[in-house]
N, CA and C atoms as a LAMMPS dump frame, in Angstrom:
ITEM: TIMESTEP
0
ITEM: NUMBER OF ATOMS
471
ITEM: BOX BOUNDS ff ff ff
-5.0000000000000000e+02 5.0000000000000000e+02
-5.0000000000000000e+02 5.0000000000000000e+02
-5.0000000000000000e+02 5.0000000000000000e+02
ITEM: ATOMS id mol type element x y z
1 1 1 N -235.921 272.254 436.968
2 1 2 C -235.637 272.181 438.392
3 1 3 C -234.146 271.919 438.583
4 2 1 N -233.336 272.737 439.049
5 2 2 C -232.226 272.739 438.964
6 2 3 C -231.942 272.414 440.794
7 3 1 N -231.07 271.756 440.853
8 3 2 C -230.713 271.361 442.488
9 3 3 C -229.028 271.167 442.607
10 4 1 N -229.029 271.49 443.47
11 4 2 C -227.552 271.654 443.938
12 4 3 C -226.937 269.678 444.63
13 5 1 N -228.1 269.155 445.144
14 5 2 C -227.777 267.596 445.363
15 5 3 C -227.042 266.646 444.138
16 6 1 N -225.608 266.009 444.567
17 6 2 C -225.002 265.554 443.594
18 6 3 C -225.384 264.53 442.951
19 7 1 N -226.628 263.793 444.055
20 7 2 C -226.88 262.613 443.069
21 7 3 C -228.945 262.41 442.97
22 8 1 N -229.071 263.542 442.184
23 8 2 C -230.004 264.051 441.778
24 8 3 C -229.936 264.684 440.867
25 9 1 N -230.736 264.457 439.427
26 9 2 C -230.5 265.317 438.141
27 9 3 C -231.471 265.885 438.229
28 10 1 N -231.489 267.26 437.318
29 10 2 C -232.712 268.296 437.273
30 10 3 C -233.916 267.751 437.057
31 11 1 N -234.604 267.156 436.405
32 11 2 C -235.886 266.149 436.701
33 11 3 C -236.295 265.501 438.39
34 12 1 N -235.296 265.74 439.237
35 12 2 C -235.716 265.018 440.146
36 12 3 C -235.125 263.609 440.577
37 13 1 N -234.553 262.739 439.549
38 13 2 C -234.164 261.357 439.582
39 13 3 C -233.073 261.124 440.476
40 14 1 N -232.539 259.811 440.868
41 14 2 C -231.505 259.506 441.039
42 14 3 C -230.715 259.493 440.379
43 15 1 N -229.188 259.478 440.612
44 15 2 C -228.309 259.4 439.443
45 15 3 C -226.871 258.925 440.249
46 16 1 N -226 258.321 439.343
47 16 2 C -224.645 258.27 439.865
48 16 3 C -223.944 259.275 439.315
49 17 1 N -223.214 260.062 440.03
50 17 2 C -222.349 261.355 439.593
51 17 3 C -220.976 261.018 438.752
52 18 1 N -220.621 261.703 438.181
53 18 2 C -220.034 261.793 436.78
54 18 3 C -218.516 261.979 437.517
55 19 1 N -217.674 261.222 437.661
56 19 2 C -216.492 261.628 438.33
57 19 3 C -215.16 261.364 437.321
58 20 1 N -215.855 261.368 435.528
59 20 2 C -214.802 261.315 434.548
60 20 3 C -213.83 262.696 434.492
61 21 1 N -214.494 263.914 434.773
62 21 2 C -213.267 264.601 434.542
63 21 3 C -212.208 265.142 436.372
64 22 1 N -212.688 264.232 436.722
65 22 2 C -212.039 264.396 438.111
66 22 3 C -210.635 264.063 438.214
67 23 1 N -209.403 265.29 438.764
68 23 2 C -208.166 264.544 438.748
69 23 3 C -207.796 263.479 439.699
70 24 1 N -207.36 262.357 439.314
71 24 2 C -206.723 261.314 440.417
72 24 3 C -205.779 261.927 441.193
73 25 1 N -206.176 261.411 442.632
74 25 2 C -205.633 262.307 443.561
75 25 3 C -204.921 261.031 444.88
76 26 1 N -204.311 261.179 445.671
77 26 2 C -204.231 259.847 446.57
78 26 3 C -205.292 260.24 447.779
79 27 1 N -206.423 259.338 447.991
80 27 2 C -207.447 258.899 448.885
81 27 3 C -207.178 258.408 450.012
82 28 1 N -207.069 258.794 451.39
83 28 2 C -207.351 257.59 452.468
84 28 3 C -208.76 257.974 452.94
85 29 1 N -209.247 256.885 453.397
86 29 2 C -210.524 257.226 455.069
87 29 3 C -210.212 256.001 455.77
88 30 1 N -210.461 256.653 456.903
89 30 2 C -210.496 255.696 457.963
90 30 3 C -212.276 255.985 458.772
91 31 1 N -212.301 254.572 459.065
92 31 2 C -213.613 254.593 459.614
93 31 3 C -213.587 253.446 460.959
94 32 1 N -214.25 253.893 462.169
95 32 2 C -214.464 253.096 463.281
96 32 3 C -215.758 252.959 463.53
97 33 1 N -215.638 252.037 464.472
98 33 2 C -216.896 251.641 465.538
99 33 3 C -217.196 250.597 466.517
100 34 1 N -217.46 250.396 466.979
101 34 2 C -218.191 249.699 468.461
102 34 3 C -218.87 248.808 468.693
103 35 1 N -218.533 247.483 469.628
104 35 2 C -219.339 246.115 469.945
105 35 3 C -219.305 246.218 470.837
106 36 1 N -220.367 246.349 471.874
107 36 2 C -219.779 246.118 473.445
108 36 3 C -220.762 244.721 473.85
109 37 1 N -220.116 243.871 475.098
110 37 2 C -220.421 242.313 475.123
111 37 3 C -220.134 242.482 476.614
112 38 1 N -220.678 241.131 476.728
113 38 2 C -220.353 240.884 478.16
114 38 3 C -218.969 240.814 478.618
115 39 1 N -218.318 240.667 479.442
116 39 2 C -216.584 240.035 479.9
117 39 3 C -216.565 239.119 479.737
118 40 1 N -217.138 237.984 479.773
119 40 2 C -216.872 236.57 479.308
120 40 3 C -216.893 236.513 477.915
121 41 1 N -217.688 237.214 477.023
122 41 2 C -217.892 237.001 475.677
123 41 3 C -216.602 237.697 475.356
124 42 1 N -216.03 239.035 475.678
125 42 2 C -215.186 239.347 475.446
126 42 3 C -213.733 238.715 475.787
127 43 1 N -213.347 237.974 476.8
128 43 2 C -212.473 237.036 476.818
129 43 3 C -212.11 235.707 476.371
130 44 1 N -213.648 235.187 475.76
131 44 2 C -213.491 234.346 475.24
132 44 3 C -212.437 234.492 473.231
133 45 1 N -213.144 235.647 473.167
134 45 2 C -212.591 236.12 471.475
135 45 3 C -211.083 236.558 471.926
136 46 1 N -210.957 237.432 472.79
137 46 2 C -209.079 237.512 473.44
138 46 3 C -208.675 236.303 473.302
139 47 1 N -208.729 235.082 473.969
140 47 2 C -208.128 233.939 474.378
141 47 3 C -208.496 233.276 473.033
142 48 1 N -209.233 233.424 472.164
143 48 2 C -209.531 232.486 470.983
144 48 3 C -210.036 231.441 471.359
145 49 1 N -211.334 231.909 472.134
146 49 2 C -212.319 230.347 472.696
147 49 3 C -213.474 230.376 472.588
148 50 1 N -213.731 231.386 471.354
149 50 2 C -215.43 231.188 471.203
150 50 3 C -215.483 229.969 469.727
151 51 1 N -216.902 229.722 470.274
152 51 2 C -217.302 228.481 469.699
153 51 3 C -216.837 228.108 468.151
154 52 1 N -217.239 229.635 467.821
155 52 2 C -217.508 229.647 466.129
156 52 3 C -215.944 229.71 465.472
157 53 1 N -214.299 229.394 465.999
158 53 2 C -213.579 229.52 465.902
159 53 3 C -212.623 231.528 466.187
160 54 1 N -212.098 231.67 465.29
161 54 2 C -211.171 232.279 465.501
162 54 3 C -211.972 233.976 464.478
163 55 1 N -212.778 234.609 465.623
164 55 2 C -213.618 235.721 465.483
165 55 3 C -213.105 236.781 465.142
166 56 1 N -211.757 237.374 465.192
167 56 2 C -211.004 238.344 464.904
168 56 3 C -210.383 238.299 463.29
169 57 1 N -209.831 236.71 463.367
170 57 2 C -209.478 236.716 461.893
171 57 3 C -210.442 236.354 460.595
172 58 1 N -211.551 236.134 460.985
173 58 2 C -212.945 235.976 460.319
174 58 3 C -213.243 237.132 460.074
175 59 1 N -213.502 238.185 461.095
176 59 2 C -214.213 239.833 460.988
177 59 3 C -212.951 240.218 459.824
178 60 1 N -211.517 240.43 460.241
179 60 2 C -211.051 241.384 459.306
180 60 3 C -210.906 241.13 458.096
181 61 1 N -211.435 239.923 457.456
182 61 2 C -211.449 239.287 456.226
183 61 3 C -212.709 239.673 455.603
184 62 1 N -213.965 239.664 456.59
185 62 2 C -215.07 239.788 455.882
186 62 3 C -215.052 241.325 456.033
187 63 1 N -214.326 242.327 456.647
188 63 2 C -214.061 243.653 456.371
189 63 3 C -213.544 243.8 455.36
190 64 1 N -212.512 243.61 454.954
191 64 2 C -211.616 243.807 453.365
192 64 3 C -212.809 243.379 452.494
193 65 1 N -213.23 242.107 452.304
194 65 2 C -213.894 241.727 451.304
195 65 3 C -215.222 243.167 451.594
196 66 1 N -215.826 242.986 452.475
197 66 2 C -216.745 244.18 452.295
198 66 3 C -216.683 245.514 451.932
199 67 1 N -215.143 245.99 452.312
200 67 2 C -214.729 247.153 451.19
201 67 3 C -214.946 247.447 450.049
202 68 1 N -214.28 245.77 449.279
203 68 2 C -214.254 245.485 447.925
204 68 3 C -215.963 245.583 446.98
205 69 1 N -216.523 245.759 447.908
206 69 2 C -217.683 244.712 447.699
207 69 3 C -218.665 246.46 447.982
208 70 1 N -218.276 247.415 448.493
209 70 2 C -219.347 248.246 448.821
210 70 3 C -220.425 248.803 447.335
211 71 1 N -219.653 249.113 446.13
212 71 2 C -220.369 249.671 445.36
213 71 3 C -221.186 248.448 444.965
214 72 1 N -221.276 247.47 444.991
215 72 2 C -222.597 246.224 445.205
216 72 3 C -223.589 246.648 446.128
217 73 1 N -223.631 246.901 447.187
218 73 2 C -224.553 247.098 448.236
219 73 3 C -225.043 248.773 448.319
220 74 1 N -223.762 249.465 447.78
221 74 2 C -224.512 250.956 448.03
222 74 3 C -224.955 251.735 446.528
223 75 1 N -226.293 251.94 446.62
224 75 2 C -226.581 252.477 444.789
225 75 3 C -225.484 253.17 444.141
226 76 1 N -224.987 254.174 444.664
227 76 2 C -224.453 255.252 444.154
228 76 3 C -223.187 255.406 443.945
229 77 1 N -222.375 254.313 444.958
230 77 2 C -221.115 254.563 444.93
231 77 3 C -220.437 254.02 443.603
232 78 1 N -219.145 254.427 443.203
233 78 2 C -218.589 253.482 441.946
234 78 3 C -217.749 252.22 442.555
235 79 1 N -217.958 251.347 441.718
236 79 2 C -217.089 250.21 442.046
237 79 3 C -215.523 251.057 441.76
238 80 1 N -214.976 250.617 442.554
239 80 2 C -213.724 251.412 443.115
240 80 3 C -212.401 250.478 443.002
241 81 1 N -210.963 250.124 442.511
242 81 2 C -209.944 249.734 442.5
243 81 3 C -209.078 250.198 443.564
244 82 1 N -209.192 248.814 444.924
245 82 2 C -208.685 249.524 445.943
246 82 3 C -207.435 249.14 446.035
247 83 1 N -206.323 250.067 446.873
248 83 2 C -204.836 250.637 446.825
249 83 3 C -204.753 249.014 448.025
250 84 1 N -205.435 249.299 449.043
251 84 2 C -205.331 248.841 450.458
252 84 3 C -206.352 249.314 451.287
253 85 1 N -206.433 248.012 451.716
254 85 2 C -207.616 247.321 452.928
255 85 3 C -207.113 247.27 454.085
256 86 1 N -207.015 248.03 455.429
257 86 2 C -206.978 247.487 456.603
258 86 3 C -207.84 247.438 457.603
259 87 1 N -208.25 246.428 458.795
260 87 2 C -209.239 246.199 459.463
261 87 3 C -208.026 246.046 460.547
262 88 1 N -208.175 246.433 461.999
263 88 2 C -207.938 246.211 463.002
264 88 3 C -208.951 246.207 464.539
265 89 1 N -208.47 245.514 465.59
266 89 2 C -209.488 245.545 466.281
267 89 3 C -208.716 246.029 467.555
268 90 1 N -209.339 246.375 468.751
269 90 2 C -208.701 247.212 469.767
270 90 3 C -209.64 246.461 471.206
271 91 1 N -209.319 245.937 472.254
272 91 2 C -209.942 245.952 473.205
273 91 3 C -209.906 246.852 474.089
274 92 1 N -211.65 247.221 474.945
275 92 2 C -212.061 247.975 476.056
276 92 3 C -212.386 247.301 476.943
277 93 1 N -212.63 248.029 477.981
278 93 2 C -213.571 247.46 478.949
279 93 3 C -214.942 247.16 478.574
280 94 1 N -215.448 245.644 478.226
281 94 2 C -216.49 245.186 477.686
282 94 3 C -217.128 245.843 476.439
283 95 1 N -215.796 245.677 475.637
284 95 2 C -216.063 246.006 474.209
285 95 3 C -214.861 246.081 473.565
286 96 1 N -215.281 246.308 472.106
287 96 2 C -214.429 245.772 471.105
288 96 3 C -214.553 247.339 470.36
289 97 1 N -213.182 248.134 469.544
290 97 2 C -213.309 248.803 468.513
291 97 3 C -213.134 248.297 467.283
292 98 1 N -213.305 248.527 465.981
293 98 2 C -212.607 247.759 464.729
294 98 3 C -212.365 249.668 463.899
295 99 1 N -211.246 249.122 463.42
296 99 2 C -211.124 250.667 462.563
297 99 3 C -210.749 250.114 461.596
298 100 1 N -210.822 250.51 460.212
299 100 2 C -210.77 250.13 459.048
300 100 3 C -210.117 251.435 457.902
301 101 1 N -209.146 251.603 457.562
302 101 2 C -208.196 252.293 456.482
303 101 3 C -207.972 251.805 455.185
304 102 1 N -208.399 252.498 454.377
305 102 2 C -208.972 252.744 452.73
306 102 3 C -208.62 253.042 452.585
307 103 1 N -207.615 253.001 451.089
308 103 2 C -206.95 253.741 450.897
309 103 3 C -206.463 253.51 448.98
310 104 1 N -206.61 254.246 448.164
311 104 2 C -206.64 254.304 446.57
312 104 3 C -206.162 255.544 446.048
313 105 1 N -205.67 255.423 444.681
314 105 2 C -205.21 256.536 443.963
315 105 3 C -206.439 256.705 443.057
316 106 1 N -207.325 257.853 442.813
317 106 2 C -208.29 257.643 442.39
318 106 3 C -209.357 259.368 442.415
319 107 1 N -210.245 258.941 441.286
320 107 2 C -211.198 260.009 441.054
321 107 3 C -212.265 260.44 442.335
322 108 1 N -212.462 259.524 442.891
323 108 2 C -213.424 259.261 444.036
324 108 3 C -212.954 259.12 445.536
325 109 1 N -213.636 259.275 446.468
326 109 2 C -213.334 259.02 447.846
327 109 3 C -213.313 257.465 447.826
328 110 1 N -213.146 257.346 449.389
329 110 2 C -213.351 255.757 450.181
330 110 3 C -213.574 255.535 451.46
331 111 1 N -214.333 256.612 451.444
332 111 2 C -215.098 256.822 452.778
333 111 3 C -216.365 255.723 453.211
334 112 1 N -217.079 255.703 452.111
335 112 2 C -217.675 254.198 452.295
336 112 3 C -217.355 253.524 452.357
337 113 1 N -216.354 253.136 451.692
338 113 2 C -215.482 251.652 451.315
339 113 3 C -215.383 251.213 453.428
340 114 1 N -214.49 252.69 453.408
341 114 2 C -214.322 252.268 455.431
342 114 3 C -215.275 251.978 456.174
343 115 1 N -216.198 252.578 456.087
344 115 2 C -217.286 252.612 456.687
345 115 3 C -218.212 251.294 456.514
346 116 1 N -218.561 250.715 455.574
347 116 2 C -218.658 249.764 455.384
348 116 3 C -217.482 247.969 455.603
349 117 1 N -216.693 248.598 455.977
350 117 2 C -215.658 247.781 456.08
351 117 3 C -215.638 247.488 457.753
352 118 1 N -215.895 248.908 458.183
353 118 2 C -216.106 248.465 459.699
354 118 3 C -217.022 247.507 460.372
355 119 1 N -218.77 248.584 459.535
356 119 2 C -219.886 247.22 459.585
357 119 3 C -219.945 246.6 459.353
358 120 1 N -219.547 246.018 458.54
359 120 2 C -219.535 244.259 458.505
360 120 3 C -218.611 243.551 459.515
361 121 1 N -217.255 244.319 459.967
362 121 2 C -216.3 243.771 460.82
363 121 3 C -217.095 243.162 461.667
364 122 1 N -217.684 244.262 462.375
365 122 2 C -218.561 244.443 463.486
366 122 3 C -219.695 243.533 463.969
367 123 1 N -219.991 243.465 462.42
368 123 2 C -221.713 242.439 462.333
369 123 3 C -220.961 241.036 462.204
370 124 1 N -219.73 240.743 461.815
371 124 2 C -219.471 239.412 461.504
372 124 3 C -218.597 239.141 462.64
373 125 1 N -218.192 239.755 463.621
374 125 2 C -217.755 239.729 465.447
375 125 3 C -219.246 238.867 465.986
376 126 1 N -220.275 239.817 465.686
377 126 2 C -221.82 239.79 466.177
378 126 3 C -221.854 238.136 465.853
379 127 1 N -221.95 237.653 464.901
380 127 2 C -221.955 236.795 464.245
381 127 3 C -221.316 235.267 464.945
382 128 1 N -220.198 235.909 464.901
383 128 2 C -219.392 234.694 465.336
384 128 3 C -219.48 234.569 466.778
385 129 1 N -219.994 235.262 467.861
386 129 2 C -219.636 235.316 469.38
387 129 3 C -221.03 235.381 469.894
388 130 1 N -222.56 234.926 469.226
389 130 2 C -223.919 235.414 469.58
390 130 3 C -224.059 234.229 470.431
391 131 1 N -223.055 232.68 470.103
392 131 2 C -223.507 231.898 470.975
393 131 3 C -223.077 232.428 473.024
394 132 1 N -221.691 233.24 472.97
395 132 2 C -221.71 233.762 473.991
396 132 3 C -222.443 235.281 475.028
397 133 1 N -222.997 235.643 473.709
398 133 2 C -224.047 236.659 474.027
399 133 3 C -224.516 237.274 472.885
400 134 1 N -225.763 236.802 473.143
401 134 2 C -227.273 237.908 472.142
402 134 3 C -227.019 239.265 472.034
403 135 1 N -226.75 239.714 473.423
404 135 2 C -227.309 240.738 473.734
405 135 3 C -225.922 242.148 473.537
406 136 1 N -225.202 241.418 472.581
407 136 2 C -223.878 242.824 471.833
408 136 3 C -224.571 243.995 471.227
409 137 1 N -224.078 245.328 471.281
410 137 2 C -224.826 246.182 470.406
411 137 3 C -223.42 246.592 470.088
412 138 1 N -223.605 247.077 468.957
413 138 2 C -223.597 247.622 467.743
414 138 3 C -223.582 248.864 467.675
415 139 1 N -222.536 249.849 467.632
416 139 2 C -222.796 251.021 467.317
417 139 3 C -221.711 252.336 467.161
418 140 1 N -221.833 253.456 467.16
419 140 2 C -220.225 254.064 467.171
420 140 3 C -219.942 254.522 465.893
421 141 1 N -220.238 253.761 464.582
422 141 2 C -219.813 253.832 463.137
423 141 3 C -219.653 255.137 462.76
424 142 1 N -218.725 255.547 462.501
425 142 2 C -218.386 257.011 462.122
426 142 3 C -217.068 257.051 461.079
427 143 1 N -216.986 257.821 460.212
428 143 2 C -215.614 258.5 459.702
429 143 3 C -214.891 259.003 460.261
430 144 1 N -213.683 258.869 460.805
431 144 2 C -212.758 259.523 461.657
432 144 3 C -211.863 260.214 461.129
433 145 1 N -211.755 259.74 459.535
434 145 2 C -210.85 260.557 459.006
435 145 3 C -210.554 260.621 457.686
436 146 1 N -210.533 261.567 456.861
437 146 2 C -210.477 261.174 454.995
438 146 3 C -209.424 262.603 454.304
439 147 1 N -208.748 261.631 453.38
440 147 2 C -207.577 262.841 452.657
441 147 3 C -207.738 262.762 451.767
442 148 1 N -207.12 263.721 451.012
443 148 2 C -207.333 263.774 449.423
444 148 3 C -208.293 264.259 448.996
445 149 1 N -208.502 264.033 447.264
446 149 2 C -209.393 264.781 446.774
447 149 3 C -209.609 266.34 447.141
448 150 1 N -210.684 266.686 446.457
449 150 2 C -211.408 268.199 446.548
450 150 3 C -211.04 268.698 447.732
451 151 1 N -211.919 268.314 448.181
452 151 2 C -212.128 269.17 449.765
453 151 3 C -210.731 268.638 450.88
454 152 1 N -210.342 268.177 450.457
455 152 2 C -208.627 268.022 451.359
456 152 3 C -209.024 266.923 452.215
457 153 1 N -208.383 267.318 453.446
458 153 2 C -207.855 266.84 454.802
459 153 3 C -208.991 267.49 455.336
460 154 1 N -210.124 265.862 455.93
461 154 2 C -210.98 266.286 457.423
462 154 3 C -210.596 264.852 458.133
463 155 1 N -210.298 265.853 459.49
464 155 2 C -210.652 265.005 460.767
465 155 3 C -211.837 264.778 461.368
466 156 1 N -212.475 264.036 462.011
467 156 2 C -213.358 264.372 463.385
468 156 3 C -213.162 264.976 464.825
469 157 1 N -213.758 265.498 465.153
470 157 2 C -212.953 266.045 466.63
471 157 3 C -213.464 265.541 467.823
């Protein structure tokens, strides 16, 4: 049974893909997404007055570390030697963005690495600000953008 899926061997199994003869190439992704909250919950994290202390510099810490940390949580990916970690956050009208930029010289992408770097931003915002509202969702998480490697330069549109 032969299959064209990369992380599937001809038997059927799972597998982690073989990325030894791959040339090192320079990697970015960037990855975003979305908290939206009440206006008070959201001014309270602006002004640095929610309960749980200082919610912005908590999220982009537990973003980096969750970068570091993705091939732990995701089967397939390789534990990865990252170049640079960035997490930033953006205010809306009753909501929050976090975007997160990955970035390594390397056999492999880091498209998860971002992507995962966002969700946790996101969930550890959730986290720290639930005493000012339950009721945040969560959502948005997307790749916005990845270079390098094989397949080049994609945007989202």
């Amino acid at each position: 049974m032969s299959t064209s899926l990369t992380h599937i061997d001809d038997d059927g199994n799972a597998r982690m893909v073989d990325v030894g003869a791959k040339a090192e190439t320079r990697r970015v992704a960037v990855a975003s997404g979305r908290i939206s909250m009440t206006a008070a919950a959201l001014e309270a994290i602006r002004a640095g007055n929610a309960p749980k202390g200082d919610v912005l510099g908590t999220a982009k810490i537990a973003g980096i570390m969750a970068a570091k940390k993705t091939a732990d949580l995701i089967p397939m990916c390789h534990p990865l030697v990252l170049d640079a970690v960035n997490v930033d956050f953006a205010f809306e009208d009753e909501a929050m963005t976090a975007t997160a930029t990955v970035s390594l010289t390397g056999k492999t992408g880091v498209e998860m690495e971002a992507i995962t770097a966002v969700s946790v931003a996101l969930v550890t915002i959730y986290d720290m600000a639930k005493a000012l509202d339950k009721g945040m969702v969560i959502g948005d998480i997307r790749l916005v953008e990845k270079r390098g490697g094989k397949s080049g330069h994609w945007k989202a549109q």
